[in-house]
DRENMAR-986119 format. One record per residue (C-alpha): x, y, z. Coordinates in nm, 2 decimals. Layout:
<recs>
<rec <X,Y,Z>>
...
</recs>
This chain:
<recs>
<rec <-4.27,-2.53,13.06>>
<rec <-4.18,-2.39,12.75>>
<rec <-3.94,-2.12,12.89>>
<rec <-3.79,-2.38,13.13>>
<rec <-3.75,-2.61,12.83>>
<rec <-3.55,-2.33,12.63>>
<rec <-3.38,-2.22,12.96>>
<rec <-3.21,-2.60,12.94>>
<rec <-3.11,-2.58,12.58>>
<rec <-2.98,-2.24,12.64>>
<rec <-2.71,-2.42,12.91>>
<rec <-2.72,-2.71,12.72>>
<rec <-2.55,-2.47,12.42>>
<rec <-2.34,-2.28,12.66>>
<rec <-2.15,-2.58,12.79>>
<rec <-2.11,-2.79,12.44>>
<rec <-1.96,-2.46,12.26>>
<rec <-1.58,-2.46,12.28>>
<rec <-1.39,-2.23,12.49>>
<rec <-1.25,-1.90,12.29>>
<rec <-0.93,-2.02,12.31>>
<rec <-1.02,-2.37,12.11>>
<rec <-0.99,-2.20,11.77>>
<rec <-0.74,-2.14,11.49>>
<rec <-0.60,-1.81,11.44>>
<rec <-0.43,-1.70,11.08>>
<rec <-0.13,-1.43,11.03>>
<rec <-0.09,-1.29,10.69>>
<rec <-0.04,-0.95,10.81>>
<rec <0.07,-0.74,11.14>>
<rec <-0.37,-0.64,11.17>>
<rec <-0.39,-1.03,11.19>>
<rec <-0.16,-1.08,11.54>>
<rec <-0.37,-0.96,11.78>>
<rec <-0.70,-1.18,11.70>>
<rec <-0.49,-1.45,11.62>>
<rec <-0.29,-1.54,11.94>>
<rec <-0.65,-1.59,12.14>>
<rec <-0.62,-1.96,11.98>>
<rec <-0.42,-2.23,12.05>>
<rec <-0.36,-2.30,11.72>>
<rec <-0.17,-2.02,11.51>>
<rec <-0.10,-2.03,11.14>>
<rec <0.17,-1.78,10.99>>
<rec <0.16,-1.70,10.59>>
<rec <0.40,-1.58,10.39>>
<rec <0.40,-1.18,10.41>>
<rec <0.64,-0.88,10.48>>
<rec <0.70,-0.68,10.82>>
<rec <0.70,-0.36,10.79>>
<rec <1.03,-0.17,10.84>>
<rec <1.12,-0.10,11.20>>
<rec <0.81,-0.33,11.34>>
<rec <0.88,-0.59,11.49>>
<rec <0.63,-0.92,11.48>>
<rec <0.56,-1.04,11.84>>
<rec <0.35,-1.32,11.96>>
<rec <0.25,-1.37,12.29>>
<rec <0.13,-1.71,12.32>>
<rec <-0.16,-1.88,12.55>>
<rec <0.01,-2.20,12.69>>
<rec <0.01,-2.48,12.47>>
<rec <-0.03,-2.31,12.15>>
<rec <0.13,-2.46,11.87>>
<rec <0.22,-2.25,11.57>>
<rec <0.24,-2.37,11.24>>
<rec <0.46,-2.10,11.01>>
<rec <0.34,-2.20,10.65>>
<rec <0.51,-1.96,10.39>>
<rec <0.83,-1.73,10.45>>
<rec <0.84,-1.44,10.63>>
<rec <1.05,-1.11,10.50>>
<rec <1.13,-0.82,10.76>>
<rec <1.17,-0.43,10.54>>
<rec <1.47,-0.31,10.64>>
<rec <1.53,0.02,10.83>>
<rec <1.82,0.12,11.08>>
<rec <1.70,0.06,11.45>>
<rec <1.73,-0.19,11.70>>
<rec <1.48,-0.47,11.69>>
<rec <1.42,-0.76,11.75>>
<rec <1.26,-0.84,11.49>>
<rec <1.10,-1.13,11.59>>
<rec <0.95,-1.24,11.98>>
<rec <0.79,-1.56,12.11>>
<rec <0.70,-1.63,12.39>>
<rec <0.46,-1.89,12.61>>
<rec <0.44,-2.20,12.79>>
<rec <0.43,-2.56,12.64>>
<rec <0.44,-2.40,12.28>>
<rec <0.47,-2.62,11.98>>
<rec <0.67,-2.40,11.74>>
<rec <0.66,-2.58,11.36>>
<rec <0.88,-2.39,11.12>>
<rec <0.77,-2.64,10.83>>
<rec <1.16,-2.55,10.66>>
<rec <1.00,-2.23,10.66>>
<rec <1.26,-1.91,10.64>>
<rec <1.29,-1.56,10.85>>
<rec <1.46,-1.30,10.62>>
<rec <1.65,-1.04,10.80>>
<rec <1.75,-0.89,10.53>>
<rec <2.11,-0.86,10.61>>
<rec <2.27,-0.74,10.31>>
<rec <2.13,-0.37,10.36>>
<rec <2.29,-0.34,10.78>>
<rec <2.58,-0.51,10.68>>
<rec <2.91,-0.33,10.71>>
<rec <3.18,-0.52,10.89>>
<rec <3.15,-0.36,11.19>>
<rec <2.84,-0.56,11.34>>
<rec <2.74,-0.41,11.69>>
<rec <3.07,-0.21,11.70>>
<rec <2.92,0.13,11.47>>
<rec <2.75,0.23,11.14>>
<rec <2.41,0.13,11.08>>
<rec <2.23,0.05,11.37>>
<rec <2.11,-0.33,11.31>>
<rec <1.83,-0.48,11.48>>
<rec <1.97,-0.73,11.73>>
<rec <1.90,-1.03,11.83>>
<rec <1.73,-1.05,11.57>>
<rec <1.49,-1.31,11.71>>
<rec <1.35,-1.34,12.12>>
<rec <1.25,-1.69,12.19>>
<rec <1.08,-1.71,12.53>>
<rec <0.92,-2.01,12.52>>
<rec <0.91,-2.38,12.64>>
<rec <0.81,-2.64,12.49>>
<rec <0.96,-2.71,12.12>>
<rec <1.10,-2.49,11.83>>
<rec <1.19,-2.67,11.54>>
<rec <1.25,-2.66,11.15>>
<rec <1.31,-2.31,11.10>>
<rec <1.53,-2.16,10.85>>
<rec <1.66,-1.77,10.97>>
<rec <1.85,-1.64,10.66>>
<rec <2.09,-1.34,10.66>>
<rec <2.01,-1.20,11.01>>
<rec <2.12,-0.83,11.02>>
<rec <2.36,-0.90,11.36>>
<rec <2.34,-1.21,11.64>>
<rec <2.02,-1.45,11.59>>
<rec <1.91,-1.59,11.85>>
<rec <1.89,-1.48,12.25>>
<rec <1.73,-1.78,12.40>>
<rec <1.54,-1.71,12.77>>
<rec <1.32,-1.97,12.75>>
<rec <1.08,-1.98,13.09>>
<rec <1.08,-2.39,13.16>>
<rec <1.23,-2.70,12.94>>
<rec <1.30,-2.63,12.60>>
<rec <1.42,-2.81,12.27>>
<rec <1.53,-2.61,11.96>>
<rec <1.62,-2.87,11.71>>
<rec <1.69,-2.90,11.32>>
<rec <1.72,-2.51,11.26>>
<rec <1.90,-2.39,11.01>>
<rec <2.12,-2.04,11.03>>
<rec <2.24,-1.97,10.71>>
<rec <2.47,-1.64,10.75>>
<rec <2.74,-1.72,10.45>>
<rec <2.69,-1.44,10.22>>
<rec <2.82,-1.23,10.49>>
<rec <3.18,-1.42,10.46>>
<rec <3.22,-1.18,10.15>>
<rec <3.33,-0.87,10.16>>
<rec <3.05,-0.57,9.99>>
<rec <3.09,-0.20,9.91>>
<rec <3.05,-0.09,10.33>>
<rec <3.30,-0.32,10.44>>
<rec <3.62,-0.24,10.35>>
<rec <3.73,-0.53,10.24>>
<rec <3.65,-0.77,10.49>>
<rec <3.36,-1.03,10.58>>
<rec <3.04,-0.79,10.54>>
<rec <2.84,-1.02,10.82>>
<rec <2.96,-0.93,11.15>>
<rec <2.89,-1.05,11.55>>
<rec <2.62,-1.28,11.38>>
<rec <2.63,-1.52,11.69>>
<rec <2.41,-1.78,11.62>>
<rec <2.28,-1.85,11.99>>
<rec <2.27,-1.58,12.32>>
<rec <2.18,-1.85,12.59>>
<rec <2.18,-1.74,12.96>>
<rec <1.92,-1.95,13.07>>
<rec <1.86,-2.33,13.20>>
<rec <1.69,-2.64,13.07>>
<rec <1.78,-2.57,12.70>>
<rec <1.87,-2.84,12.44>>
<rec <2.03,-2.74,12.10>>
<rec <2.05,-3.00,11.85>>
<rec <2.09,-3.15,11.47>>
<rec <2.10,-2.79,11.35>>
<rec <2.34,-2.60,11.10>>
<rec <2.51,-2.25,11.18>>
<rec <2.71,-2.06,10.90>>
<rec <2.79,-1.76,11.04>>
<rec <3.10,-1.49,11.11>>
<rec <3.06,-1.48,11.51>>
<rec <2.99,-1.75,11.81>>
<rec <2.81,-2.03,11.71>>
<rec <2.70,-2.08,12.04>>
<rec <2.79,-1.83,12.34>>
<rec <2.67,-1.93,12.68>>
<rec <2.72,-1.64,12.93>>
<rec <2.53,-1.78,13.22>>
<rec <2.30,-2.09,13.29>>
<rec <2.27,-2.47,13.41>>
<rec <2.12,-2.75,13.21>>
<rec <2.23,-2.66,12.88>>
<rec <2.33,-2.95,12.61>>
<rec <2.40,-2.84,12.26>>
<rec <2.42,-3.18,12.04>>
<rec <2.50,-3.27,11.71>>
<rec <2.50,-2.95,11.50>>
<rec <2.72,-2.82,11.26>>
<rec <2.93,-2.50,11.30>>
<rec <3.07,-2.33,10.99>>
<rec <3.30,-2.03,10.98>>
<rec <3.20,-1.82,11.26>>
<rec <3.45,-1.82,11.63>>
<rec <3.32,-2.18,11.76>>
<rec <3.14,-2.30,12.05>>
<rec <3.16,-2.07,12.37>>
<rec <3.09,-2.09,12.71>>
<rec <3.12,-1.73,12.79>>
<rec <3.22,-1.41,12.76>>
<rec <3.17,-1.46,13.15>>
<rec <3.11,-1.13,13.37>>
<rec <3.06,-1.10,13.72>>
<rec <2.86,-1.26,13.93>>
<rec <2.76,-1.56,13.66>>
<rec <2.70,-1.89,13.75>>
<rec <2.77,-2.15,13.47>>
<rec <2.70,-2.54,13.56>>
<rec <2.60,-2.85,13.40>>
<rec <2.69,-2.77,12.99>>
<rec <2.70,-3.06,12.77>>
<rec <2.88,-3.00,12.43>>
<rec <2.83,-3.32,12.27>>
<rec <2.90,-3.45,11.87>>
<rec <2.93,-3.16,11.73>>
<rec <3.12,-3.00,11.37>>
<rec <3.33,-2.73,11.38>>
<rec <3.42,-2.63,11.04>>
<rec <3.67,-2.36,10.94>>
<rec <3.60,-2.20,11.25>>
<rec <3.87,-1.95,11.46>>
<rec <3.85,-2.19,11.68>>
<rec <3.66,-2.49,11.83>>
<rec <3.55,-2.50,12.16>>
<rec <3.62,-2.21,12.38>>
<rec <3.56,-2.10,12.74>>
<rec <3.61,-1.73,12.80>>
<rec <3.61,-1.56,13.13>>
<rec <3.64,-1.13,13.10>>
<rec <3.97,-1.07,13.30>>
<rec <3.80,-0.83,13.58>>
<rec <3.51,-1.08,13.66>>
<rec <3.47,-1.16,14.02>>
<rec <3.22,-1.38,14.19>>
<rec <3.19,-1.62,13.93>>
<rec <3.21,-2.01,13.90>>
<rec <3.25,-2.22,13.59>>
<rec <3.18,-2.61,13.60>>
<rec <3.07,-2.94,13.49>>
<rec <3.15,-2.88,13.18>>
<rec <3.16,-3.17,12.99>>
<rec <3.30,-3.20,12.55>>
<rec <3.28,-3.53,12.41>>
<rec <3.31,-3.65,12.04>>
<rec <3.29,-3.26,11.88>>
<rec <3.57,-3.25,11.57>>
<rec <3.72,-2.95,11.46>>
<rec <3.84,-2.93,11.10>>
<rec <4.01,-2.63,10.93>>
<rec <4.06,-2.43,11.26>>
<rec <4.17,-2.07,11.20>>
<rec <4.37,-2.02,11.60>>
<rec <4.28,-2.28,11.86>>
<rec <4.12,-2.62,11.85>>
<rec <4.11,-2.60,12.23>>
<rec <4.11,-2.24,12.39>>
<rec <4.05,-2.19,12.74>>
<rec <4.10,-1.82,12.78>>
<rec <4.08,-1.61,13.14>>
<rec <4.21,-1.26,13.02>>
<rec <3.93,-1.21,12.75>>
<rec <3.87,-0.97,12.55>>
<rec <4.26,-0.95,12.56>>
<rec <4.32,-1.30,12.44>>
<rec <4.65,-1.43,12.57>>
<rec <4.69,-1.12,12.79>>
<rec <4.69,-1.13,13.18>>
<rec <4.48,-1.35,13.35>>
<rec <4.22,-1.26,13.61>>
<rec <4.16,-1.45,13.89>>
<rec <3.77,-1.33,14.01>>
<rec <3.64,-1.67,13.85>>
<rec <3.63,-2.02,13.99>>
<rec <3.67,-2.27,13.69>>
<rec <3.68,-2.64,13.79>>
<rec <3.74,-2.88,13.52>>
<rec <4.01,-3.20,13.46>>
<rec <4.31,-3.21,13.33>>
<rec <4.18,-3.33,13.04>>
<rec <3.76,-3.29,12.99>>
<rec <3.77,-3.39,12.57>>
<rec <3.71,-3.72,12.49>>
<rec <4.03,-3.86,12.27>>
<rec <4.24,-3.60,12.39>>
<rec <4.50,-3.77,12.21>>
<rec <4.75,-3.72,12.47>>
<rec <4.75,-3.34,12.45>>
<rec <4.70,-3.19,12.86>>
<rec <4.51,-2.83,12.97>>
<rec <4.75,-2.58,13.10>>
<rec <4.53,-2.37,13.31>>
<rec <4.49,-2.07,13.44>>
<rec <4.59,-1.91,13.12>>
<rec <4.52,-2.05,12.78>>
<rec <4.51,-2.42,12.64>>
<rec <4.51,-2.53,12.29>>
<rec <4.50,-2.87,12.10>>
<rec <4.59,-2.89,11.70>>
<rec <4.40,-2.70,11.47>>
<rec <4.25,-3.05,11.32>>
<rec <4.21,-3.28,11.58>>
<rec <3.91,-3.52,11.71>>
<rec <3.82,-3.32,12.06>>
</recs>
């Protein structure tokens, strides 16, 4: 009787206790990763990554992540990222928390075109689920690429890139920061929204994807909004661009196809109450011969949009296939 007896509260035990996954994990160091990401819950302190590591966390679905102090990444030439996420249903809290990249020691004007090598993109997301209230300051090249796996909202982020609008002693007299795009999407099922990008590059690039909204975020002195570059064999469908700030931008909104694409297609894109103030070159810029802006236009991809897809187009018509632009300050 007795053994049977213990026998029972040994099941008894077995089945009450919580899975291994039920638990809290904490990261205030790169020893702390490995142990932590066995738990659905996953707290990140404040601490430092060391110099050419890179901080990745692979997530058990539904995991939510709490990041509760600011995280620093050393700085050393080589090519990142240095920051991955990824998993399924995640719950990403940033708090208003920041990623430092660092970027005053990689930059040099030229960005991704020579000198130091800069770790880029700077951060992998590869999640679904939501990504929210997190602050990435001075990113050493572009910020995000986005290839989330299912549904995904990234909302109230923060990119704050401006001290690279001034020139430093690398440079050569122009903007230090350089092809700091602020989002890499070519994926589907991906909401941008009430965020703010100050940066010298794309705010948003989208070179291939469906499903894609981008909603109510401010863009300051980068290139604008972007559906493209787009290469060959991209399929682009179903983009909403929607109440949006473009500030002191080169231009506003922009689709770019590369000139020797073929086997592409570009539609149902749909603009509606963005504004552009201070624009640089184009409010509206629809460009087919890219990168030779206002050179030749190819012909290898389908775009299908109206004569006019901006809301308040204020009377102003699309000339396509080449290149289309409204005034520098206009409502779009």
């Amino acid at each position: 009787m007795q053994s049977t007896f213990a026998l029972l509260l040994l099941v008894a035990s077995t089945l009450a206790a919580p899975a291994a996954s039920d638990c809290t994990g904490t990261i205030s160091s790169m020893g702390d990763v490995d142990a932590a990401v066995k738990c659905t819950t996953v707290n990140i302190n404040s601490f430092t990554v060391p110099a050419g590591q890179g901080l990745t966390l692979n997530l058990l679905d539904a995991t939510t992540v709490n990041l509760n102090g600011d995280l620093k990444f050393g700085n050393v030439s080589w090519a990142g990222p240095l920051f991955t996420v990824s998993g399924k249903s995640i719950t990403f809290n940033g708090n208003g928390h920041t990623l430092d990249g660092g970027g005053p020691f990689y930059w040099d004007g030229l960005g991704g075109n020579g000198g130091v090598v800069k770790p880029a993109p700077m951060i992998k997301i590869k999640i679904s689920g939501t990504y929210k209230n997190v602050r990435v300051l001075n990113s050493p090249a572009r910020v995000y690429s986005v290839s989330n796996p299912a549904p995904l909202t990234m909302t109230g982020l923060t990119i704050d890139n401006s001290f690279g609008d001034l020139p430093n002693s690398k440079s050569g007299g122009i903007a230090a920061g350089h092809n700091t795009d602020g989002f890499d999407a070519s994926t589907h099922d991906l909401t941008i929204s009430n965020s703010v990008i100050m940066n010298q590059d794309d705010c948003l690039a989208i070179n291939k994807g469906t499903n894609i909204a981008f909603t109510g975020n401010t863009c300051s002195g980068g290139h604008g909004i972007s559906v493209g570059s787009i290469d060959s064999d991209a399929t682009v469908n179903n983009i909403t661009i929607s109440n949006n700030k473009i500030i002191n931008n080169d231009q506003a909104l922009r689709i770019k196809t590369k000139s020797a694409a073929t086997g592409s297609t570009v539609s149902g894109i749909t603009y509606s109450g963005n504004t552009g103030t201070g624009i640089k070159k184009f409010g509206v810029i629809i460009d087919q011969s890219y990168p030779d802006t206002l050179g030749t236009p190819g012909t290898g991809v389908k775009l299908s949009v109206s004569p006019c897809i901006f809301t308040s187009c204020s009377g102003h018509r699309l000339i396509l296939p080449t290149v289309a632009h409204l005034s520098h300050d206009t409502k779009l």
